[in-house]
Each structure stands twice: as C-alpha cells, then as structure tokens.
DOGULO-660937 format. One record per residue (C-alpha): x, y, z; residue in one letter. Coordinates in pm, whole numbers, padded with zeros to 5 digits, always signed. Each point is the difference from the previous one (the first is absolute). Layout:
REM residues N
XYZA;...
***
This chain:
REM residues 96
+00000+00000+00000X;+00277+00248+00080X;+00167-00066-00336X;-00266+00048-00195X;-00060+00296+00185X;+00341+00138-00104X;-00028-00090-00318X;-00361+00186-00058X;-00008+00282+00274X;-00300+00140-00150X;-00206-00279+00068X;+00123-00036+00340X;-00026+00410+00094X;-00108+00059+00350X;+00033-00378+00095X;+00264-00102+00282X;+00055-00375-00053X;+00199+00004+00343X;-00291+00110+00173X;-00291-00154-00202X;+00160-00389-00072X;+00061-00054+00360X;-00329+00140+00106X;-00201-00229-00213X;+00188-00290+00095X;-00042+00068+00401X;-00384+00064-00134X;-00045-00307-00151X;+00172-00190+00262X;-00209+00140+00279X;-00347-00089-00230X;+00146-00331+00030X;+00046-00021+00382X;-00340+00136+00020X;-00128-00288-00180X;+00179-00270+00219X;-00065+00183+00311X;-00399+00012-00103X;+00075-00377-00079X;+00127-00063+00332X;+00326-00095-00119X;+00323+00176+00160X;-00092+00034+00375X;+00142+00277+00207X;+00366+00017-00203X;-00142+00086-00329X;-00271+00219+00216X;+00316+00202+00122X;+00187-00017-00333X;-00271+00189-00168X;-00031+00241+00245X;+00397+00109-00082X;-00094-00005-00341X;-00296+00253+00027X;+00228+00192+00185X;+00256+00001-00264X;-00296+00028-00282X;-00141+00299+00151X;+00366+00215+00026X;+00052-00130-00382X;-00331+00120-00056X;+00055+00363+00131X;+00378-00011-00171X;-00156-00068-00325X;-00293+00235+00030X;+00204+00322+00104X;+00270-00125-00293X;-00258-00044-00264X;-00243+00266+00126X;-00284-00203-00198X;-00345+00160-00092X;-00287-00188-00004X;-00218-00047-00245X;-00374+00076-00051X;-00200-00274+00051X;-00173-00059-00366X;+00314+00105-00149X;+00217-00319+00196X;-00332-00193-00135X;+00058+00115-00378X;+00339-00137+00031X;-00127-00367+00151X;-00255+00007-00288X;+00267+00075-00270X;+00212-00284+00135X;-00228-00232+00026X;-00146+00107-00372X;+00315-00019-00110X;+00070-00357+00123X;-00323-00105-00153X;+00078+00135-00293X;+00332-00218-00014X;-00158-00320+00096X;-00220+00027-00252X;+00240+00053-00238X;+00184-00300+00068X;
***
C-alpha cells in the first residue's frame, strides 16, 4: 500500500497509511474479539486483551483524526456513493 502510494501520490493525497493501515487492522481485530467474547470463547484473558486494545484503538483513533482532519459527509451524498458502487459492481457481473 505504501508503494503504490509513492508511486501515485495523487491518488493517495490526504491519506496517512501509517496511521490508517494499523488502525484498520487493530479495528478488525477487536470486531473479532467481540465476536468470540459474544461466543463465550476467550474468558477473562482475551476480556482484558481487548480492553488494551480499545485503549490503544481509541489514541490511534484521535492520532489519525487530528492528522487527517476528515470531514464528514452528508448523509444522501455517502448513500450516492454506496449506490454507484454497488451499480457499478452489477454492472460488471453482468458483463461477465
């Protein structure tokens, strides 16, 4: 991701990789503890290991949001973009 970053910056503009890869990853990961946990899988270890990692997610979080200083997006204006991607995928299926 970070080469192909370098090699098209303007595709990449406004978008720290250092900050957003390891976020996602750490976001993902605790989804999945959430999931064993609601399970009952992991006990009081894995209860305590993704309480550290919320921890951790939450500075990342605040990092990444002061770094990035994202705006949101209107609501029907986020949905035009769903819509268009999921058009578009329809549109290549069918193709196929």
């Amino acid at each position: 991701m970070a080469r192909i970053a370098d090699e098209n910056p303007a595709d990449s503009a406004n978008q720290d990789l250092s900050l957003l890869v390891p976020l996602r990853g750490a976001g993902m990961l605790l989804r999945h503890a959430e999931a064993l946990l609601a399970e009952g899988a992991g006990g009081v270890r894995l209860r305590r290991e993704q309480a550290a990692l919320e921890d951790v997610f939450r500075a990342w979080c605040a990092k990444a949001e002061q770094a990035l200083r994202p705006i949101p997006f209107e609501l029907k204006q986020l949905v035009g973009y769903q819509l268009d991607t999921v058009l578009g995928a329809a549109r290549l299926c069918a193709a196929a």
